[in-house]
C-alpha positions in Angstrom: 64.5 80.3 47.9 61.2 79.2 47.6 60.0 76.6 49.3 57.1 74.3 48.1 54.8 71.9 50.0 53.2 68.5 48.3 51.3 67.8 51.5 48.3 66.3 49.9 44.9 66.3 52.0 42.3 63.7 51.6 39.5 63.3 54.0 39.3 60.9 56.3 37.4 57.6 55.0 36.1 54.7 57.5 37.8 51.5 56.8 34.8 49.8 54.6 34.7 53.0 52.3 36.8 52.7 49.2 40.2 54.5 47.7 39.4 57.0 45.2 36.0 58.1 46.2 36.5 61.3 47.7 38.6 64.2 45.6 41.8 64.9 46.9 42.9 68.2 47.7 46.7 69.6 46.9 48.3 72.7 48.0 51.3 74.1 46.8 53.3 77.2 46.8 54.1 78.9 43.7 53.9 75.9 41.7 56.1 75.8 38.5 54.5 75.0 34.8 56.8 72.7 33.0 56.5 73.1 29.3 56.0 70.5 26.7 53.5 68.1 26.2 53.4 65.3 28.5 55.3 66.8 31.2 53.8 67.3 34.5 54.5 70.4 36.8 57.8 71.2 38.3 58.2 69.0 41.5 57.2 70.6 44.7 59.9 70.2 48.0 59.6 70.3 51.3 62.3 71.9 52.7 62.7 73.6 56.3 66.6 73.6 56.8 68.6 74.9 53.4 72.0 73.4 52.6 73.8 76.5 54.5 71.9 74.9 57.5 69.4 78.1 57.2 66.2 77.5 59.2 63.0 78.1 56.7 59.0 78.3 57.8 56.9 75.8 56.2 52.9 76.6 56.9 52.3 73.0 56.1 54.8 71.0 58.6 56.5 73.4 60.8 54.0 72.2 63.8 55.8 68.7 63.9 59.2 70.3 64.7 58.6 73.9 66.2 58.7 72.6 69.5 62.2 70.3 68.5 64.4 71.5 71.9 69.1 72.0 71.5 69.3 68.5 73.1 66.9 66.8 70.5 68.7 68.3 67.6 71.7 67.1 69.3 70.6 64.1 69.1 69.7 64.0 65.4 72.7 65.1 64.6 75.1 62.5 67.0 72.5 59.6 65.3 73.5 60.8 62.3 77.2 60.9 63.0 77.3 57.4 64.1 75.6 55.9 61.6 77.8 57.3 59.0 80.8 55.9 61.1 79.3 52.9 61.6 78.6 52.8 58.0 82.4 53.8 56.8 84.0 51.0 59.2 81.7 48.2 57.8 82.6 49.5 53.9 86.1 49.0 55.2 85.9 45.6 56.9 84.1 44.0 53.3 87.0 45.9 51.6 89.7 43.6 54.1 87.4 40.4 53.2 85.7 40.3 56.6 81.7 40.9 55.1 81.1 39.3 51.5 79.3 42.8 50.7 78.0 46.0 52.4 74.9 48.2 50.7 76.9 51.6 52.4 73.7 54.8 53.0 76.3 57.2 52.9 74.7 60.6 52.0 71.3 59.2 53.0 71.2 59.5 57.0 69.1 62.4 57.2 66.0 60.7 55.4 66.6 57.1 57.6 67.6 59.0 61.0 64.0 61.8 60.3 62.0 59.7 59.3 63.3 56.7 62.6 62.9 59.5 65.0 59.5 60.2 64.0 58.0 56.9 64.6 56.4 55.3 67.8 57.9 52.5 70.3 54.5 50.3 68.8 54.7 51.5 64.9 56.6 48.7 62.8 59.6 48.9 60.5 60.2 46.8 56.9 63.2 48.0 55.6 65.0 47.0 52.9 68.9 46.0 52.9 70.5 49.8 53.5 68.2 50.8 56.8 70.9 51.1 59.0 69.6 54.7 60.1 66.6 53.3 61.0 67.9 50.2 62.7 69.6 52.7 64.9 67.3 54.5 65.7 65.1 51.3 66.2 67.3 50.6 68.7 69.2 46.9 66.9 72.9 46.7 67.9 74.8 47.6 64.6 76.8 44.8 64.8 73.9 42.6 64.5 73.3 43.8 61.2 76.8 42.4 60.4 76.1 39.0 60.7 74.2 38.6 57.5 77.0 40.4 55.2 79.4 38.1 56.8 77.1 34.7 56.4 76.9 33.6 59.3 73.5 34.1 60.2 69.9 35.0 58.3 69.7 38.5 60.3 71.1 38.9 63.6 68.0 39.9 65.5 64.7 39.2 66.7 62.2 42.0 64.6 59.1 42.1 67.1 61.8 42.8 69.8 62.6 46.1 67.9 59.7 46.1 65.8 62.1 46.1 63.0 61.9 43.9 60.7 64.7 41.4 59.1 66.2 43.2 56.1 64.6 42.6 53.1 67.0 41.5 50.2 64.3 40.8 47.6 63.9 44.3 45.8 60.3 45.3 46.7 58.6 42.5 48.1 58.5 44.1 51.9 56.0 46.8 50.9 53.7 43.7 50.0 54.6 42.6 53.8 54.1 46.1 55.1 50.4 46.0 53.7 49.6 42.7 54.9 50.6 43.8 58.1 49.0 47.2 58.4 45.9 45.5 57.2 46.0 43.3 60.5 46.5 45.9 62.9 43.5 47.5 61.7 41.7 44.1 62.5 43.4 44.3 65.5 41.5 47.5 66.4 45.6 49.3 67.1 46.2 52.7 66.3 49.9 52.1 65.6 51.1 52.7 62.3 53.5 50.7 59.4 56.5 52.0 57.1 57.9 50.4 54.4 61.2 51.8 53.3 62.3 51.1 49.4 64.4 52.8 46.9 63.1 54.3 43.5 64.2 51.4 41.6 61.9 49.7 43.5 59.6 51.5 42.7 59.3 50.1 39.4 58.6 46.8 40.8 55.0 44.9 40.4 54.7 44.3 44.2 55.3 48.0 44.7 52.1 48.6 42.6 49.9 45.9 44.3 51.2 46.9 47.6 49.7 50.6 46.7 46.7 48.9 45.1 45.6 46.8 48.2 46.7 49.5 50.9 44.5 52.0 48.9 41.4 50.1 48.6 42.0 48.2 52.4 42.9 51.9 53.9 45.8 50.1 55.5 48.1 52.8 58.0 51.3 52.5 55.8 53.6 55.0 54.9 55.5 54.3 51.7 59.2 55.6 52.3 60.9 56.1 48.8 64.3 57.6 49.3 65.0 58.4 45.8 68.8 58.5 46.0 69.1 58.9 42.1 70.4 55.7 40.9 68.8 52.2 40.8 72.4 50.3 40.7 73.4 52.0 37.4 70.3 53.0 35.9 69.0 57.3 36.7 65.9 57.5 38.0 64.2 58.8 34.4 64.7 55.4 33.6 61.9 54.3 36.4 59.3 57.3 35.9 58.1 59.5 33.2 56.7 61.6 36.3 58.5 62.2 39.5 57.8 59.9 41.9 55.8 61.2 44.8 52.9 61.4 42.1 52.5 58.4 41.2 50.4 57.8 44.5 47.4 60.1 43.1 46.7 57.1 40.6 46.2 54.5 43.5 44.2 57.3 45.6 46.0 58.8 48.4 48.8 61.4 48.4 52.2 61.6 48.4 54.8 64.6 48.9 58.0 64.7 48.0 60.4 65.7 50.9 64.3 67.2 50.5 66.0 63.9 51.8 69.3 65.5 52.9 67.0 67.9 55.3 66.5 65.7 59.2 63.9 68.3 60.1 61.8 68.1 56.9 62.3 63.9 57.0 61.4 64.0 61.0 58.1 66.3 60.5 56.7 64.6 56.5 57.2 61.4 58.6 55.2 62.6 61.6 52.6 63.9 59.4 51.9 60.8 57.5 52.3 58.5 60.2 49.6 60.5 62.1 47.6 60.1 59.0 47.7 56.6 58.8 46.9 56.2 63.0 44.0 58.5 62.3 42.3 55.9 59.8 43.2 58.3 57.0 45.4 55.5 54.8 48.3 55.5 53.4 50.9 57.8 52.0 53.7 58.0 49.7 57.0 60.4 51.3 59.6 60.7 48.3 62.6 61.4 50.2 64.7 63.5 47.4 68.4 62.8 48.2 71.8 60.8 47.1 73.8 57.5 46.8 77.0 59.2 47.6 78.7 55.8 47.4 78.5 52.8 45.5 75.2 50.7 45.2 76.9 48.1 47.0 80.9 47.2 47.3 80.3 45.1 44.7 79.5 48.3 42.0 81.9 50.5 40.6 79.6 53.7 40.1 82.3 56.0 37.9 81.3 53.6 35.5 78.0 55.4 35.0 78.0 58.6 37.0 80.6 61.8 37.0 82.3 63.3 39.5 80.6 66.6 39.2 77.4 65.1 40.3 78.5 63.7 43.6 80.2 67.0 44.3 77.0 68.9 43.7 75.2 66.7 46.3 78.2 66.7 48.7 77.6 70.7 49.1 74.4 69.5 50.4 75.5 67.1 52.7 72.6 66.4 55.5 75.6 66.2 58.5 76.8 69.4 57.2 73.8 71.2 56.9 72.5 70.1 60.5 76.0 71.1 62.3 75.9 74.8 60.7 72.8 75.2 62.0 73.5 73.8 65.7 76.5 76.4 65.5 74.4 79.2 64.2 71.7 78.9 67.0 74.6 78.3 69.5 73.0 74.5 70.0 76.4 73.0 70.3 79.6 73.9 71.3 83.1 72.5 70.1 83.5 70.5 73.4 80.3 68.6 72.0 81.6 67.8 68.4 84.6 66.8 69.9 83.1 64.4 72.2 81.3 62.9 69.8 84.4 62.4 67.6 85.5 60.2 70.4 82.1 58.4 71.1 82.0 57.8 66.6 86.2 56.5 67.0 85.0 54.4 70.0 82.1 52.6 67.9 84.3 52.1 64.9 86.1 49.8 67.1 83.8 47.9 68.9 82.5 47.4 65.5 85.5 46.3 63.7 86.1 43.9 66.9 83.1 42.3 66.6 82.9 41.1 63.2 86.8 40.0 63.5 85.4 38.1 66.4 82.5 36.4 64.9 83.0 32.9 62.9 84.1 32.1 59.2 81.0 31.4 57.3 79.8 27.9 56.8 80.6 27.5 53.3 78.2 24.6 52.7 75.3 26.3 54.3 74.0 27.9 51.2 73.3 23.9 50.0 71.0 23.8 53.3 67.0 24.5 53.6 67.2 24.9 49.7 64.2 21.9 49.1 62.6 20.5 52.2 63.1 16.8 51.0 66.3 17.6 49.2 67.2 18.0 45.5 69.5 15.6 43.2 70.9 19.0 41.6 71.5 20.4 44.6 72.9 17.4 45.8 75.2 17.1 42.5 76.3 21.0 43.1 77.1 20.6 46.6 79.5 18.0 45.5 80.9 20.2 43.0 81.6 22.5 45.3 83.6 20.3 48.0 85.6 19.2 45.3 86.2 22.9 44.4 87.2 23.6 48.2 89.3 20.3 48.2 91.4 21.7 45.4 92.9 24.3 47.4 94.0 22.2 49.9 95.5 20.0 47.2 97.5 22.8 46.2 98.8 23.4 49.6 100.3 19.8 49.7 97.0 19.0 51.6 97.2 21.8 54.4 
C-alpha cells in the first residue's frame, strides 16, 4: 500500500516574528489529484503499522519509533488493553444506574495511548471529556475520572499533580486554555510543551479558530490533537469541513498532518514530532488523528439511528488492539503466557473499578442549585423549590418512606 506523509516543514521563527511570514514547505508521497472543482487533493496518511499489524518505513517519522524496544511495545499494547477494560466496565456501571453518563473511546485507544506516551513528565494535558487513554497514561487513577459521571465531585483530581488537566465538558473551549497556557510557558522561558485534545466536531467551533489564530501569531508550543472519529454526535464529519481537516491549519500558518489514528506507532512518533516542534520554538501544529467512534457518542446516544452496521464493521477490521497484537506475535514480542497475564491484570481492574464507584456516595441532588450565582438567584431559588417538592413526591408515594 502506499503510504503518504503530511509532515509539513516550516522554519523555525523567534517568538516576536509573526505566523504566515515564511512559506511553508510540504512533502508528500505520490500525492493523489482529486477531480472536480473545489476539491482539494486526496488526503495524505501517516501510517507505519497496517491493519494486518504489518510493520511499514516511513522516511518522514520512522526516527521517533526505530529504536521502540519488545518491552515498550508491550507496554503500548497492555495501556491499550486496560483502557479499553476500563472503558467497557464504566459503560456498564452507567448502564446499572451507578454514573448518570459515560463518553466510552472505544475504538480510539491507539491515538490517546500514542500520542500520551509521546509526551514529557513537564508537557501539559487539556483534554476534553473522552481522554481516558491519556489520563492513563498521565498517570490519574481511573476511578478518579468516575467521580464526575457519578456527581459527586467537579473532577476527581488535582491537574498540576498530573499535569492533566480537569476534563473539559464545554465543546472547544480548552484549546483556548491550551494557548493561554502555552503562551505563558514561553514567558516562562520553559522548553516544555502543551496538547489540546478535541474532536472534529469541535473543530467547527469559534474558540477552535481563535485558539489557532492566537497560537499562530504568539508562536505558542501547542499541538492541536483532533481525533477525527467520524461523527460529531450524529452529524459525519462532511458536515464540519469542505476540506479534510488537517488542512485547515495552512490558513492560520503552521502545518498539520493527518495521522492513521487506529496505528500506536504512527500516533506515538506524529506526537513526538510535533511536540519536539513546539519545544524547539517552532509553533504549533495540527495532528488529525484519522480513526473511529466504535460506540455511542455518549450512553445517552443511540448511534444506529444515523450510522449502519457495515461501517463499524469496516473499522472493526482495523481495530488498533488488533493490529498491535499481530504484530507483537509476528516479531515474536510476546508470548501467550503474556496475553494471558494481562487478561488477568484487565479482569482484576474491572473490579477494583466497579468496587469503587459502588463504594463512592449517592450524588447530592441539590448540589446542582449550588455556586450557580455568587449572591443567589430568586429563579434559582424558585427551581430549587420545585425540585424538593418533586423529590418529596416520591416519598409521598411510598406512604412517606
Amino acid at each position: 500500500m502506499t503510504v503518504e506523509s503530511t509532515a509539513a516543514r516550516t522554519p523555525r521563527r523567534s517568538a516576536g516574528s509573526k505566523a504566515g511570514t515564511t512559506g511553508t514547505k510540504r512533502t508528500t508521497s505520490t500525492t493523489k489529484k482529486a477531480s472536480g472543482a473545489g476539491k482539494s487533493a486526496e488526503p495524505a496518511l501517516v501510517q507505519l503499522l497496517t491493519p494486518e499489524g504489518k510493520r511499514v518505513k516511513n522516511a518522514e517519522f520512522d526516527k521517533y519509533v526505530d529504536g521502540i524496544t519488545a518491552e515498550e511495545l508491550r507496554g503500548l499494547y497492555r495501556d491499550m488493553v486496560l483502557t479499553r477494560r476500563f472503558d467497557a466496565e464504566a459503560t456498564a456501571l452507567q448502564r446499572q444506574g451507578e454514573l448518570g453518563l459515560w463518553a466510552s473511546l472505544l475504538g480510539q485507544e491507539a491515538a490517546q495511548i500514542g500520542s500520551g506516551r509521546a509526551l514529557r513528565d513537564d508537557d501539559y494535558v487539556f483534554p476534553t471529556y473522552r481522554e481516558h487513554g491519556v489520563a492513563w497514561c498521565r498517570g490519574v487513577d481511573p476511578t478518579n475520572l468516575l467521580g464526575m459521571f457519578r456527581g459527586v465531585n467537579n473532577g476527581g483530581w488535582d491537574p498540576n499533580g498530573n499535569n492533566f488537566h480537569l476534563y473539559t465538558i464545554v465543546i472547544g473551549s480548552q484549546t483556548l486554555h491550551a494557548t493561554g497556557y502555552a503562551m505563558g510557558i514561553t514567558k516562562d522561558g520553559a522548553d516544555s510543551a502543551v496538547i489540546a485534545y478535541f474532536g472534529d466536531g469541535a473543530s467547527s467551533q469559534g474558540d477552535v479558530a481563535e485558539a489557532f489564530t492566537f497560537s499562530a501569531v504568539y508562536n505558542a508550543p501547542v499541538v492541536f490533537f483532533c481525533q477525527n472519529n467520524q461523527w460529531a454526535i450524529s452529524e459525519p464529519t462532511e458536515k464540519q469541513s469542505r476540506v479534510p481537516l488537517y488542512q485547515r491549519a495552512q490558513g492560520f500558518g503552521f502545518p498539520g498532518v493527518r495521522v492513521d489514528g487506529n496505528d500506536v506507532l504512527a500516533n506515538l512518533a506524529v506526537t513526538k514530532w510535533a511536540l519536539e516542534r513546539a519545544r524547539a520554538g517552532e509553533g504549533p501544529t495540527l495532528v488529525e488523528a484519522f480513526t473511529y467512534r466504535m460506540g455511542a457518542h455518549t450512553t445517552s446516544d443511540d448511534p444506529t439511528r444515523y450510522r449502519g452496521d457495515e461501517e463499524r464493521l469496516a473499522w472493526e477490521a482495523k481495530d488498533p488492539i488488533l493490529r498491535l497484537r499481530r504484530y507483537l506475535e509476528a516479531a515474536n514480542h510476546a508470548d501467550e503466557g503474556f496475553f494471558a497475564e494481562l487478561e488477568t491484570e484487565s479482569e482484576t481492574l474491572g473490579k477494583r473499578v466497579r468496587e469503587a464507584v459502588r463504594a463512592m456516595p449517592d450524588p447530592d441532588h441539590f448540589a446542582i442549585f449550588e455556586n450557580v450565582y455568587a449572591d443567589g438567584h430568586a429563579l434559582v431559588d424558585e427551581e430549587r423549590a420545585q425540585f424538593a417538592a418533586y423529590q418529596a413526591s416520591f416519598a409521598d408515594e411510598d406512604g412517606g418512606k
